[in-house]
C-alpha positions in Angstrom: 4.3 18.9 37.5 5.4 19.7 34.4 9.2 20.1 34.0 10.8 23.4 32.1 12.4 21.7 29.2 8.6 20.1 28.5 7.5 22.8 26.5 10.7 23.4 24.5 11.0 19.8 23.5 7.5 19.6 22.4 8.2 22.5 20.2 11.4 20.8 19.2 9.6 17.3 18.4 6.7 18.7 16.4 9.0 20.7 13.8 11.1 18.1 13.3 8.5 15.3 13.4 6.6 17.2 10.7 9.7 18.1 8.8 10.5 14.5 8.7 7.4 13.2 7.3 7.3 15.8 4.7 10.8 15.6 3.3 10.0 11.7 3.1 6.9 12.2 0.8 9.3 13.9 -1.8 12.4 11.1 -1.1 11.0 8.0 -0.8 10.0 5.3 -4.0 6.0 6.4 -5.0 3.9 3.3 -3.7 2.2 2.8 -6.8 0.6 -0.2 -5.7 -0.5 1.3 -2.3 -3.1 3.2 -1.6 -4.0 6.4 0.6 -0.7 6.9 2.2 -0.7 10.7 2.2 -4.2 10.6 3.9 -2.7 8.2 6.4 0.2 10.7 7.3 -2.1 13.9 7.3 -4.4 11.9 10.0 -1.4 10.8 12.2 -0.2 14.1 12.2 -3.4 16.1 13.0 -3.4 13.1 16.2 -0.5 13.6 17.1 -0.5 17.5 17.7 -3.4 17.8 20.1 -1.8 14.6 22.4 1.4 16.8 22.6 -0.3 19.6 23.0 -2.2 17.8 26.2 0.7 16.0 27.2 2.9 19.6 27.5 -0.2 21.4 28.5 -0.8 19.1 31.9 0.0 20.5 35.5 1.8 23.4 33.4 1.4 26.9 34.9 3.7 28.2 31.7 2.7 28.9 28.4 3.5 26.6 25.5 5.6 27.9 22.7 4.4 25.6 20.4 2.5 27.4 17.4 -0.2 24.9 16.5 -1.9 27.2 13.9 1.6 26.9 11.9 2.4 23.7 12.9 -1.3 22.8 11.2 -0.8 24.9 8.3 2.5 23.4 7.1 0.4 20.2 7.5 -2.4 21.0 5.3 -0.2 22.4 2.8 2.6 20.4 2.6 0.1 17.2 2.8 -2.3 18.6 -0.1 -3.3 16.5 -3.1 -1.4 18.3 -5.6 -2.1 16.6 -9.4 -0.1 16.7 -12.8 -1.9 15.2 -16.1 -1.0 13.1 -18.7 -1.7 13.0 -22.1 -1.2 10.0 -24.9 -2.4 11.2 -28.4 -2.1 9.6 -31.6 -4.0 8.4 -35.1 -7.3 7.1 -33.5 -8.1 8.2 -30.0 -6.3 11.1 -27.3 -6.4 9.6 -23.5 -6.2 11.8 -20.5 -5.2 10.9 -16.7 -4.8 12.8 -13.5 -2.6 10.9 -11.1 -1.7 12.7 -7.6 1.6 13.0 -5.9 2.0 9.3 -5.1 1.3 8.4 -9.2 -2.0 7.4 -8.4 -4.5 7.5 -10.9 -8.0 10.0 -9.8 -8.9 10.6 -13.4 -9.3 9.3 -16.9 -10.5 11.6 -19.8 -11.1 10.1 -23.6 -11.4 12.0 -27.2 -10.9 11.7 -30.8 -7.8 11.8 -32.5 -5.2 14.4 -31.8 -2.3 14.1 -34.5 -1.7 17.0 -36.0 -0.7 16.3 -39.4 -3.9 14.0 -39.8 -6.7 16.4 -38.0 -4.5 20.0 -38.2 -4.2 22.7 -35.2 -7.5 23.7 -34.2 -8.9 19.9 -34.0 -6.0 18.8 -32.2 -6.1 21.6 -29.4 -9.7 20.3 -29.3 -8.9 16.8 -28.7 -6.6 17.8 -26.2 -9.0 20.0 -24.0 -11.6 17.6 -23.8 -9.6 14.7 -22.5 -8.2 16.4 -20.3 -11.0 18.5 -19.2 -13.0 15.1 -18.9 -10.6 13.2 -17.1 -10.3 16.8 -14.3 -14.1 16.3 -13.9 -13.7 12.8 -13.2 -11.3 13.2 -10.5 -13.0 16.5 -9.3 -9.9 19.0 -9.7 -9.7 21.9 -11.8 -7.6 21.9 -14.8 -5.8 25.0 -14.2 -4.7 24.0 -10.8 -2.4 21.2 -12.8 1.1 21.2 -10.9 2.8 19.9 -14.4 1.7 18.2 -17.9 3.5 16.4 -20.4 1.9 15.4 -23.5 3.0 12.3 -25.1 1.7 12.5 -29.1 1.9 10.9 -32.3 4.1 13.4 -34.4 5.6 14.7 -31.8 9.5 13.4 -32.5 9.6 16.4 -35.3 10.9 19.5 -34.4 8.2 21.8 -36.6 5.2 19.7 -34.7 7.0 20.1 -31.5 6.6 23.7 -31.6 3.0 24.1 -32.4 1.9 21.6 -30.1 3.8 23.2 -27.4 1.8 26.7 -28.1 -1.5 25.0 -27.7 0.2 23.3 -24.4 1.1 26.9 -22.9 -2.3 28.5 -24.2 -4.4 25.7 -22.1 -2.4 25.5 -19.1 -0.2 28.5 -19.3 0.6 28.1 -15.3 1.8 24.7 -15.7 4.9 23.7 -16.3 5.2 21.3 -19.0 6.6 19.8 -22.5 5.9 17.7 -25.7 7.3 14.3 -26.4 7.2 11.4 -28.4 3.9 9.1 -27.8 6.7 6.6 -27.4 8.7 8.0 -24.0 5.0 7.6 -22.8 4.5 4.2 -23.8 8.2 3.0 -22.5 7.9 5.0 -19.5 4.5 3.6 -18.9 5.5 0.3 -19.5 9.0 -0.3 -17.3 8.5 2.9 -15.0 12.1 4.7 -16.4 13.5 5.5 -19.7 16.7 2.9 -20.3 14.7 0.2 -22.5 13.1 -0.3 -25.7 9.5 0.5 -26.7 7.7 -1.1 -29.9 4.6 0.1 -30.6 2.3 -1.2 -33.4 -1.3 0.9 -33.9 -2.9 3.0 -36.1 1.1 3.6 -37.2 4.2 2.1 -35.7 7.5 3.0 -34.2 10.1 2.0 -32.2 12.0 4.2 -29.3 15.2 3.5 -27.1 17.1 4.8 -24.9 20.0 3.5 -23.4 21.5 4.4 -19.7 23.5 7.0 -21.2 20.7 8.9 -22.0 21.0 8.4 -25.7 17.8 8.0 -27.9 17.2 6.3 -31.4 14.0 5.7 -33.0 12.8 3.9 -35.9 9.5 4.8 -37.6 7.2 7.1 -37.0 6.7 8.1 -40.3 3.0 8.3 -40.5 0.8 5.9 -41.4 1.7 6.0 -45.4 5.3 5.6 -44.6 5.4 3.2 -41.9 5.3 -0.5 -41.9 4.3 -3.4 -39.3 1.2 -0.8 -38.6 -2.6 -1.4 -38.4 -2.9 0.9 -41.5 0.0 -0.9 -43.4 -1.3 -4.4 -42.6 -5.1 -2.8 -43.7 -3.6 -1.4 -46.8 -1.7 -4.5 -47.8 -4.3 -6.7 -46.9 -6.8 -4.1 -49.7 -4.0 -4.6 -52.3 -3.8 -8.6 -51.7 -7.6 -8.8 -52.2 -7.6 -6.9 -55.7 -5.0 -8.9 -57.1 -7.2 -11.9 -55.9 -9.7 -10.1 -57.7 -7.9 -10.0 -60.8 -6.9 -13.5 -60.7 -2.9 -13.1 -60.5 -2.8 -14.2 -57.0 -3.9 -17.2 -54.9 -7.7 -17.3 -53.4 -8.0 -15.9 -50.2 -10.9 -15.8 -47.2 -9.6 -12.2 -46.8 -11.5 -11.5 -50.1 -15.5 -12.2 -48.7 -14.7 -11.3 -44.8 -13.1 -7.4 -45.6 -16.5 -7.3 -48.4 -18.6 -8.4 -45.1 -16.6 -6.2 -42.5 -17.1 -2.9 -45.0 -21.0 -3.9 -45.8 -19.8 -4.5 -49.5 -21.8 -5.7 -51.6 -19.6 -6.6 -54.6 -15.8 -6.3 -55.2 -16.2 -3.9 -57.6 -17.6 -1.7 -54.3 -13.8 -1.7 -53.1 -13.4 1.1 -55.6 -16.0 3.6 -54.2 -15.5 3.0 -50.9 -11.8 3.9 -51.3 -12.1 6.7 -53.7 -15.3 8.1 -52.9 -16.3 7.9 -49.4 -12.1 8.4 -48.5 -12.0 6.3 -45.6 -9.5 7.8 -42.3 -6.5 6.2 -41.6 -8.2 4.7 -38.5 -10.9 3.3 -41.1 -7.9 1.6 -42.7 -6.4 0.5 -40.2 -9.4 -1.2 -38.5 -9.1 -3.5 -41.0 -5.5 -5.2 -39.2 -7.4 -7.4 -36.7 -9.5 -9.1 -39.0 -6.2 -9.6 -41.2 -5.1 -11.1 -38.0 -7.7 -13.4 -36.9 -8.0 -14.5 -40.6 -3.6 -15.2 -40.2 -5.0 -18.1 -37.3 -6.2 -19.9 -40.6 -3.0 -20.2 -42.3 -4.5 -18.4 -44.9 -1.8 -17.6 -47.4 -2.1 -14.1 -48.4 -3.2 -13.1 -44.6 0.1 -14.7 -43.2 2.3 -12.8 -45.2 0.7 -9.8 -44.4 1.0 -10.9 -41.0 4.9 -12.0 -41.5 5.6 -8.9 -43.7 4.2 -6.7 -40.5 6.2 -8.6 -37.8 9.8 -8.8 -39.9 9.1 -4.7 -40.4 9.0 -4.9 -36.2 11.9 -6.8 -35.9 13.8 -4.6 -37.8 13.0 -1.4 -36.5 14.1 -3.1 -33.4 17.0 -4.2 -34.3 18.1 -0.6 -35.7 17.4 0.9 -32.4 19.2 -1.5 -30.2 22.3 -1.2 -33.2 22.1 2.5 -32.5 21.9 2.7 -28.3 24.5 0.0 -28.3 22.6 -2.6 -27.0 24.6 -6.0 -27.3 23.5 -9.7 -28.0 24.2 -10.8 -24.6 22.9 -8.0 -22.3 19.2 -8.3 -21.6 17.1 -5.3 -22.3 13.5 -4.7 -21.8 10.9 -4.0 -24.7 7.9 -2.9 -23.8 4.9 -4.4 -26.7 2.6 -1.2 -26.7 -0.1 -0.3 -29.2 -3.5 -1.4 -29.6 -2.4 -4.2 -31.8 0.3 -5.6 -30.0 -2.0 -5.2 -27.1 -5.3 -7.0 -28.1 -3.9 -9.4 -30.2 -1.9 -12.3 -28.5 -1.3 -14.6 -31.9 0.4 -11.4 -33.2 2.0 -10.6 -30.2 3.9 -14.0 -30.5 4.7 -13.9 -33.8 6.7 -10.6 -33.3 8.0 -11.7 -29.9 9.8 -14.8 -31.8 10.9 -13.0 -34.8 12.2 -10.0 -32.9 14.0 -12.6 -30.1 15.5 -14.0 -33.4 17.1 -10.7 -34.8 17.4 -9.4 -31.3 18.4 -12.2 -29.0 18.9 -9.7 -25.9 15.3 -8.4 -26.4 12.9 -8.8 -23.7 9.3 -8.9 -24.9 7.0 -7.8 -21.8 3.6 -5.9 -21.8 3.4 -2.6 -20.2 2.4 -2.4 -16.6 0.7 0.8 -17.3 -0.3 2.6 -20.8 1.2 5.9 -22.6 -1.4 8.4 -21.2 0.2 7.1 -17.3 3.7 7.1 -18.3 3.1 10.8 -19.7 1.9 11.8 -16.4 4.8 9.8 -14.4 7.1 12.4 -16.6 5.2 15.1 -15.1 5.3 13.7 -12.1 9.4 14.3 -12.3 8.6 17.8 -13.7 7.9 18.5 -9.8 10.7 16.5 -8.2 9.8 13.3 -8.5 12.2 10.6 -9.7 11.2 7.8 -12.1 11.7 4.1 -10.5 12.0 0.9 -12.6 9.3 -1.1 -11.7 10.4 -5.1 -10.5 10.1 -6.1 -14.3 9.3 -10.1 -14.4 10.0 -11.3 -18.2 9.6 -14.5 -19.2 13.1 -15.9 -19.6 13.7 -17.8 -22.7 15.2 -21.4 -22.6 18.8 -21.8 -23.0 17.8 -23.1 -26.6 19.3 -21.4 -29.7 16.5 -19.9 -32.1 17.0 -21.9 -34.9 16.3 -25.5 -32.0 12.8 -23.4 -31.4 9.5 -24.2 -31.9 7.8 -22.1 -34.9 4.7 -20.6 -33.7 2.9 -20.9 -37.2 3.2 -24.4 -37.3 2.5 -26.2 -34.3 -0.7 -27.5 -36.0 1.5 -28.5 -39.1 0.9 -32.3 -39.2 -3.0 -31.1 -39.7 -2.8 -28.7 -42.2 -4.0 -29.3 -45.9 -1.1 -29.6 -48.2 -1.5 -26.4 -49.9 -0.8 -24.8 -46.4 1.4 -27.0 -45.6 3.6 -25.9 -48.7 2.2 -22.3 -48.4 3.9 -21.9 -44.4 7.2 -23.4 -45.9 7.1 -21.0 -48.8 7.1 -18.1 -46.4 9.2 -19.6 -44.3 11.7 -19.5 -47.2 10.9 -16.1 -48.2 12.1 -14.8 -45.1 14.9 -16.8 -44.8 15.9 -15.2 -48.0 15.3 -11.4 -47.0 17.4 -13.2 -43.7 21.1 -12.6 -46.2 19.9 -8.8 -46.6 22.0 -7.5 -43.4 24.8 -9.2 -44.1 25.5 -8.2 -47.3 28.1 -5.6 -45.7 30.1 -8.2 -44.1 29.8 -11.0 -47.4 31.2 -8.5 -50.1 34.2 -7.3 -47.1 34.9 -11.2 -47.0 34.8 -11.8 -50.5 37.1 -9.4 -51.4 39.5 -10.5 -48.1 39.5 -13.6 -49.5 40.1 -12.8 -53.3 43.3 -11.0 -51.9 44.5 -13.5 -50.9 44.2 -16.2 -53.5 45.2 -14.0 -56.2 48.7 -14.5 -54.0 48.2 -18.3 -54.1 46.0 -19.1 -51.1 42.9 -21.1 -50.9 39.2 -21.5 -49.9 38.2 -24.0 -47.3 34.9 -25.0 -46.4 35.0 -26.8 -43.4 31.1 -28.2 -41.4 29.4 -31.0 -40.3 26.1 -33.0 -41.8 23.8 -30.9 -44.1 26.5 -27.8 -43.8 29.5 -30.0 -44.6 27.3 -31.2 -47.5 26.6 -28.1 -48.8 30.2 -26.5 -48.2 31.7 -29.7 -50.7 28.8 -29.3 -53.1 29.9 -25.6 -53.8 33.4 -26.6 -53.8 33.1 -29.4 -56.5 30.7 -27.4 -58.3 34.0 -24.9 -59.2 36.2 -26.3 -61.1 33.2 -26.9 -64.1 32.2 -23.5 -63.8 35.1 -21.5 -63.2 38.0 -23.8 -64.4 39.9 -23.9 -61.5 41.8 -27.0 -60.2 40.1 -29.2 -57.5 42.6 -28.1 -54.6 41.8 -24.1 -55.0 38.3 -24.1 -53.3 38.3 -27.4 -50.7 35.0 -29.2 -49.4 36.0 -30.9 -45.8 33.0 -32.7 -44.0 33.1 -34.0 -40.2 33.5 -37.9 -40.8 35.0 -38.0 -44.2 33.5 -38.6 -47.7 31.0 -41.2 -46.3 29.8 -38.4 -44.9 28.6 -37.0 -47.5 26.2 -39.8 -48.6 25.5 -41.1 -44.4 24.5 -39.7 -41.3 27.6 -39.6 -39.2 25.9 -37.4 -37.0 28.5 -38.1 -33.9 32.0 -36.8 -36.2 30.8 -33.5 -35.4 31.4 -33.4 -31.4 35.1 -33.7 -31.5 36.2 -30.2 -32.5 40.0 -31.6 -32.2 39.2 -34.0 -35.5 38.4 -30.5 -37.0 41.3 -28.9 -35.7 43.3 -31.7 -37.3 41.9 -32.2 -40.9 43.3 -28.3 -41.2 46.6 -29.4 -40.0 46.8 -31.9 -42.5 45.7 -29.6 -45.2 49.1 -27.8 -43.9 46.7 -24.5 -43.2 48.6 -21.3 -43.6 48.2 -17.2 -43.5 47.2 -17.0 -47.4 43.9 -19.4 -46.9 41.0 -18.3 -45.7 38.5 -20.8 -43.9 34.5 -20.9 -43.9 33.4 -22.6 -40.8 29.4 -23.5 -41.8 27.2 -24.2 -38.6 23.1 -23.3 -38.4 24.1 -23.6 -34.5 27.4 -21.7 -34.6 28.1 -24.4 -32.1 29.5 -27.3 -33.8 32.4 -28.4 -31.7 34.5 -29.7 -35.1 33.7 -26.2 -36.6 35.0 -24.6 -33.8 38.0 -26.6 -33.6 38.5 -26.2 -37.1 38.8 -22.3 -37.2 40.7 -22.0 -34.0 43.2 -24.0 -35.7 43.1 -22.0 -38.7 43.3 -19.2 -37.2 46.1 -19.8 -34.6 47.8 -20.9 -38.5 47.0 -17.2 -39.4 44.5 -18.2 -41.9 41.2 -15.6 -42.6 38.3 -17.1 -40.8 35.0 -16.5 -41.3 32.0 -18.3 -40.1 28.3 -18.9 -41.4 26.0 -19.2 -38.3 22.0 -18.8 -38.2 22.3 -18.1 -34.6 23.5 -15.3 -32.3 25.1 -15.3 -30.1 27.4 -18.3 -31.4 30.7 -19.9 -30.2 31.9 -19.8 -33.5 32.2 -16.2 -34.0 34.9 -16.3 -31.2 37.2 -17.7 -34.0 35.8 -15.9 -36.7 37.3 -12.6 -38.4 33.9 -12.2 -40.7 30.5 -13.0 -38.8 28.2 -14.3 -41.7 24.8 -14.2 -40.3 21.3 -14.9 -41.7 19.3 -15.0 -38.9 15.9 -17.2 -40.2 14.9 -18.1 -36.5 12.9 -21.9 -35.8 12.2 -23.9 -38.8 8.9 -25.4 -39.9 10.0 -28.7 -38.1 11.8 -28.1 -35.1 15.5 -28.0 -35.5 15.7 -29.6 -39.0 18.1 -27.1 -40.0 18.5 -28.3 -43.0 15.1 -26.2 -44.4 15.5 -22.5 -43.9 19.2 -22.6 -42.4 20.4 -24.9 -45.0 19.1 -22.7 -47.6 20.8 -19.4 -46.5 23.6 -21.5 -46.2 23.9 -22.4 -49.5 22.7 -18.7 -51.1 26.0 -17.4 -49.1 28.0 -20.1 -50.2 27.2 -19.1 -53.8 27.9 -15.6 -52.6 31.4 -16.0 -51.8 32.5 -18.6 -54.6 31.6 -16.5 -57.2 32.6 -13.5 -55.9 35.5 -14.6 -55.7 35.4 -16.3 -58.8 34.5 -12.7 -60.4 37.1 -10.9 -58.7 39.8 -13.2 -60.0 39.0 -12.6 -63.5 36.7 -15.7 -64.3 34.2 -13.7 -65.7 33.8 -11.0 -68.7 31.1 -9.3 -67.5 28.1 -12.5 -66.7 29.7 -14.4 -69.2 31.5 -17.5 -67.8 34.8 -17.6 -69.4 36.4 -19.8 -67.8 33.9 -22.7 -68.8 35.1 -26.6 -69.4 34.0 -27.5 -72.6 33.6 -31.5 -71.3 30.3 -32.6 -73.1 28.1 -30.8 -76.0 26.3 -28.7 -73.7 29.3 -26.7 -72.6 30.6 -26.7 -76.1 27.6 -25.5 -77.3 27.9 -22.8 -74.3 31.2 -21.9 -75.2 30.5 -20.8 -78.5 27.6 -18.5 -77.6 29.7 -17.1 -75.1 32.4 -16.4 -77.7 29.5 -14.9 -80.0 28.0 -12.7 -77.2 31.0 -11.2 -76.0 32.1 -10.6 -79.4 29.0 -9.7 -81.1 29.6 -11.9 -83.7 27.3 -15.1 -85.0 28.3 -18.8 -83.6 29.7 -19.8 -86.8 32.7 -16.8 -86.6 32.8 -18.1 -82.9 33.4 -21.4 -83.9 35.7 -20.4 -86.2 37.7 -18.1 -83.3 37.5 -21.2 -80.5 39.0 -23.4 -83.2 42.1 -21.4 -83.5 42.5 -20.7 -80.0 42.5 -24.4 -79.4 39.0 -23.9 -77.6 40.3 -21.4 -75.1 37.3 -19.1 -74.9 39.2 -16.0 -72.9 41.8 -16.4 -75.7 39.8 -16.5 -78.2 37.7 -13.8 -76.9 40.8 -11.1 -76.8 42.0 -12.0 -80.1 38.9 -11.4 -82.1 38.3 -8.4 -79.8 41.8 -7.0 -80.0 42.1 -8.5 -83.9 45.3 -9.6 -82.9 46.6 -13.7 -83.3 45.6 -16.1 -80.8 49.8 -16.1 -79.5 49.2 -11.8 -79.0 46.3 -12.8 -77.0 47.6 -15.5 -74.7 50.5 -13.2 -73.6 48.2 -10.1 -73.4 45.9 -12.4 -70.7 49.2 -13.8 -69.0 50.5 -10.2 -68.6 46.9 -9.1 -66.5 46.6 -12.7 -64.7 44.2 -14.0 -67.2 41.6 -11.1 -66.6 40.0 -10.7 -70.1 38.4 -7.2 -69.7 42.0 -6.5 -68.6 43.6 -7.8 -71.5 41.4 -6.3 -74.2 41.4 -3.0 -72.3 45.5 -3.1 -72.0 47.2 -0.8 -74.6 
C-alpha cells in the first residue's frame, strides 16, 4: 500500500532531481576530453521518470501529482544540443567550427581568405558564409539556429575593420549574438583555454597578443604583411631580395638562388622580374616561399640563416614588448602559445624562436596550442552564453636551471662537421646578433654614462671590476685611457679576480670568493664619488658580486654588465647593463658573443665619459699623448682640422703651445696667446668648445 506522502515526494524528487542536473550542465568545468555526457544525462533522466512514476503508481488508489509531460519537456529542452560557431580568418585560408554546449567539436568548414584589407567587403563576407555554412552542413545544424559566434580575423585589432566586419557578422546571423576580435584572442584562447598568457603567431603575417590577469592587453604586430616582420611573407620577400643581390654578384652564393627558380617553375633569373611584376603574385604566393627558406636554413646556408635569424630576433622582440607592456616579470612563468602555420609545421624554426625568445624573455613558456584559433573563437562564444573559460592543465617543458648564455646553440650542434666557410658564416651571425643584442640598452648605457661623468667631474673614479675574459677586457679599456684621452692611470681602474697574473693565466678559481672582490674595493678605499662596473657574462660571479656589494654599501654607483637575466648581480647593481646574445657557438665559451658585447659597452661608457668631460672637440681627440711619430703626426692634423688651417700653421700653433693641442686649438681659434688660452680652458675645466665659445 502506497503511503500518502508517496506521491508528494515523487513530485518533490523529480523537480529537484532535474533541476539539479541541469543547473550542473551550466556550472560545472566543460569535459573537453570526454565525450557524450549530455546524451548520458538526457537517457538517465528519461529512465528515471517512468521507474518513479511505477514505483508511486503501485498499490495507489490516488492520483499522482506528478506532471510527466512537463517534467519531459524541461528535459528535452533544457538537455538540447544547442551550438555556437567559430570563426579564424586571416591572409591565406578562413576555418569554421561548430562545437556544442560541452565545447565539443561537430563541425569543421574551410574557405579562402577573409582579410579584408587584402580581398575587400564582399569577398570577405563570402569567405565567411561558406565556412561556416560548410562546417553547419557537416555537423547537420542550421546556421541560423547558432546560439552565439565570435569571429576571430586577421585585421581585426583596428577599430575601422572592426566595424565593417561586424555589419557582415549581424547581416549573416542577425539572431545571434556575437562579436569581432583579434585572430590572436582565438589563437591564445585556443591554445591555453583562457586569456592571461601570451600568443605569437607567425603565418602569412605575424603578431603577438597578451593579456595579463588584470585584463590588460598589448600587442605587437599585426601590421600586415608589408609591415610586419618574422612572417612567411617577410621571410619570402627577404629571401627574393637575398637572391637578386646573389644575382648581381654583391652577395655570397646561395642554394636559395636554383631551389626558389625550381619552386616558381623559373626558367632563368631574369624570370624573377616577370613573375613579380607581371603575374603580381598574392601575399600567400609570397609567403609560400618561407618553408623552403626554412628547410634550405637546415643547410647552414648563409643567406637562408639570416633570413631565418632576422625572422626569429623580429619574434623575440615582439615578445618581449608585450610581456614589457602587461608587466610580465623575468621570474614569473607565463605561457606562450606558438601559433601560425609556420610555427606550427616547422619544428627547426620552432626551436630557433623558442631559444632566442627564452633568451630575451627568460619567463616565456614556449608550448603548442592544444586546440587552433577557429576552436578558441568558438570557446569565446561558448562564454557568450554563460559559459566560463577554464585553463587547461598546461604541461611545458621546464628549462634547466642553466643560464642562457651555458646553453647549447641549436644552429651548431653539427659545428665540428661543418665546412669552414660555415663554420665562420654561423659565427658571423652569431656576432651580428650579439651586436643588435646592445640595442635595448642603450637607455640605461647613456643614463649610466652621464651618472658616472657627474661624478668624476667632482673627483671620483671608474672601476672595472670581473673575472677571466671580463676582468681582461675591463683592464684593457682601462689602460687603453690614458693614451687616448690623457688621463692619469688611477682615473679609470682595471681590477681582475687573481691579480695581474691574471691577465696573462687562467686563474679560473679567484673568481669564487666574492669576499677577495669585496676586499680589492676596500683597498682601493671605495667611496660615494666612484662608480663601479661589475663585468660578468653569468651575472653570477661570486667576486663580482662581492665586489659591488662592497661598493655599494661604500655608497659608490654600481652598475653591472650581465648577458643573462635574471642575474645575482643586478641585486647590487643601480644600472642593469644587459645584452642579452643567448648560447654561444661553443657552449659556454663566453668569451665569443658575451665577450664581445662586453667590450662594445665598455667602449660605450669610457668614452662617453671621456666626451662628457671635455676630452673631445667634436670627434676630434684632444686630449691625445703625443708619445711616438704617429700621435705627433695625429696631433697636428687634429690641430689643422679643427682649425681649418694646413699642418704646417698647426705645427707652427702646437710649437707655441708647447704641444698642448686643446691650447693650441683655442688660441688660434680665439687669436688670442697661448697664456689667454690656457686660462680660458682652466676657467671651463679644460672643455675646448667651452673655452672658444666663452666671451
Amino acid at each position: 500500500m502506497v503511503k500518502s506522502w508517496q506521491p508528494q515526494i515523487a513530485q518533490i524528487f523529480l523537480e529537484r532531481f532535474v533541476t539539479t542536473k541541469v543547473a550542473r550542465l551550466e556550472t560545472t568545468k566543460p569535459p573537453r576530453h570526454k565525450e557524450g555526457k549530455s546524451f548520458e544525462i538526457l537517457g538517465v533522466l528519461r529512465v528515471l521518470v517512468p521507474l518513479c512514476a511505477w514505483w508511486c503508481a503501485l498499490d495507489s488508489d490516488k492520483p499522482l501529482h506528478v506532471n510527466f509531460y512537463s517534467i519531459n519537456h524541461l528535459i528535452a529542452e533544457e538537455c538540447m544540443i544547442s551550438f555556437v560557431i567559430g570563426v579564424d580568418g586571416g591572409g591565406s585560408k578562413t576555418e569554421a567550427v561548430i562545437l556544442n554546449e560541452l565545447s565539443q567539436e561537430m563541425g569543421r568548414g574551410r574557405a579562402g581568405s577573409s582579410n579584408l584589407l587584402l580581398m575587400g567587403k564582399e569577398n570577405t563576407r563570402l569567405a565567411l558564409l561558406t565556412a561556416m555554412q560548410a562546417a553547419a552542413d557537416a555537423a547537420g545544424v542550421r546556421l541560423e539556429d547558432a546560439s552565439a559566434v565570435v569571429w576571430a580575423l586577421a585585421g581585426a585589432g583596428r577599430p575601422a575593420q572592426v566595424r565593417i566586419l561586424q555589419t557582415i557578422q549581424q547581416s549573416l546571423l542577425p539572431h545571434a549574438p556575437g562579436y569581432v576580435c583579434t585572430d590572436a584572442l582565438g589563437a591564445l584562447v585556443g591554445g591555453i583555454g583562457a586569456r592571461a598568457g601570451v600568443v605569437v603567431i607567425s603565418g602569412t603575417g605575424m603578431m603577438v597578443y597578451g593579456e595579463n590577469n588584470d585584463g590588460e592587453t598589448a600587442r605587437a604586430g599585426g601590421w600586415g604583411h608589408l609591415l610586419d616582420s618574422g612572417s612567411g611573407y617577410a621571410i619570402g620577400q627577404s629571401a627574393l631580395q637575398a637572391i637578386t643581390k646573389t644575382i648581381d654578384g654583391s652577395e655570397q652564393p646561395t642554394i636559395l638562388l636554383p631551389r626558389i627558380l625550381a619552386q616558381l617553375q623559373l626558367a632563368s633569373p631574369q624570370d624573377i622580374i616577370s613573375w613579380i611584376y607581371s603575374s603580381r603574385p598574392a601575399a600567400s604566393e609570397i609567403a609560400a616561399l618561407a618553408p623552403l627558406v626554412l628547410e634550405v636554413a637546415t643547410t647552414n646556408d648563409l643567406l637562408a640563416t639570416e633570413i631565418l635569424l632576422n625572422a626569429a630576433e623580429a619574434l623575440a622582440a615582439s615578445v618581449e614588448t608585450v610581456a614589457r607592456k602587461l608587466g610580465l616579470s623575468q621570474t614569473k612563468q607565463f605561457p606562450l602559445v606558438f601559433s601560425g602555420g609556420l610555427l606550427l609545421n616547422n619544428a627547426f624554426y620552432r626551436s630557433v624562436a623558442s631559444q632566442t625568445i627564452r633568451t630575451r624573455v627568460p619567463a616565456a613558456r614556449p608550448q603548442l596550442p592544444h586546440f587552433d584559433a577557429a576552436t578558441g573563437a568558438g570557446f569565446l562564444a561558448l562564454e557568450l552564453v554563460g559559459h566560463k573559460l577554464w585553463p587547461f592543465d598546461i604541461h611545458v617543458q621546464q628549462a634547466a636551471n642553466v643560464w642562457a648564455s651555458e646553453q647549447r646553440n641549436e644552429l651548431t650542434r653539427n659545428f665540428d662537421q661543418l665546412d669552414t666557410f660555415k663554420l665562420v658564416s654561423l659565427m658571423h651571425l652569431e656576432d651580428k646578433r650579439a651586436v643588435s643584442a646592445v640595442r635595448p640598452n642603450l637607455p640605461t648605457i647613456a643614463a649610466a654614462i652621464d651618472a658616472i661623468a657627474q661624478r668624476m667631474q667632482q673627483g671620483g673614479r671608474l672601476i672595472y671590476v670581473g673575472a677571466g675574459t671580463s676582468g681582461r677586457l675591463g683592464v684593457l679599456d682601462a689602460s687603453e685611457c690614458p693614451p687616448t684621452f690623457n688621463t692619469s692611470p688611477d682615473l679609470v681602474v682595471g681590477v681582475i679576480a687573481g691579480g695581474n697574473r691574471a691577465l696573462t693565466e687562467s686563474i679560473e678559481e679567484a673568481e669564487d670568493d666574492p669576499a677577495k672582490g669585496s676586499q680589492a674595493m676596500a683597498e682601493l678605499t671605495v667611496g660615494p664619488l666612484d662608480s663601479v662596473v661589475g663585468i660578468a657574462a653569468s651575472g653570477r660571479t661570486p667576486y663580482v658580486i662581492g665586489a659591488l656589494a662592497e661598493a655599494r654599501s661604500r655608497g659608490a654607483l654600481t652598475a653591472t654588465i650581465t648577458c643573462n637575466l635574471p642575474a645575482p648581480t643586478t641585486d647590487v647593481a643601480d644600472f642593469v647593463l644587459a645584452p642579452l646574445v643567448g648560447p654561444e657557438v661553443i657552449t659556454g665559451s663566453t668569451r665569443l658573443k658575451a665577450g664581445t658585447v662586453q667590450k662594445l659597452i665598455l667602449n660605450m661608457l669610457s668614452t662617453g665619459v671621456m666626451v662628457r668631460m671635455g676630452k673631445t672637440y667634436g670627434n676630434l681627440m684632444v686630449d691625445v699623448r703625443q708619445q711616438n711619430a704617429k700621435l705627433q703626426k695625429r696631433a697636428r692634423r687634429i690641430v689643422a682640422q679643427a682649425c681649418n688651417i694646413d699642418e704646417t700653421e698647426a705645427a707652427a700653433a702646437l710649437a707655441e703651445s708647447v704641444n698642448d693641442v686643446k691650447v693650441a686649438i683655442v688660441s688660434t681659434l680665439r687669436a688670442c696667446s697661448p697664456e689667454a688660452a690656457r686660462r680660458r680652458l682652466k676657467r671651463v675645466g679644460g672643455d675646448v668648445r667651452a673655452a672658444v665659445s666663452e666671451a
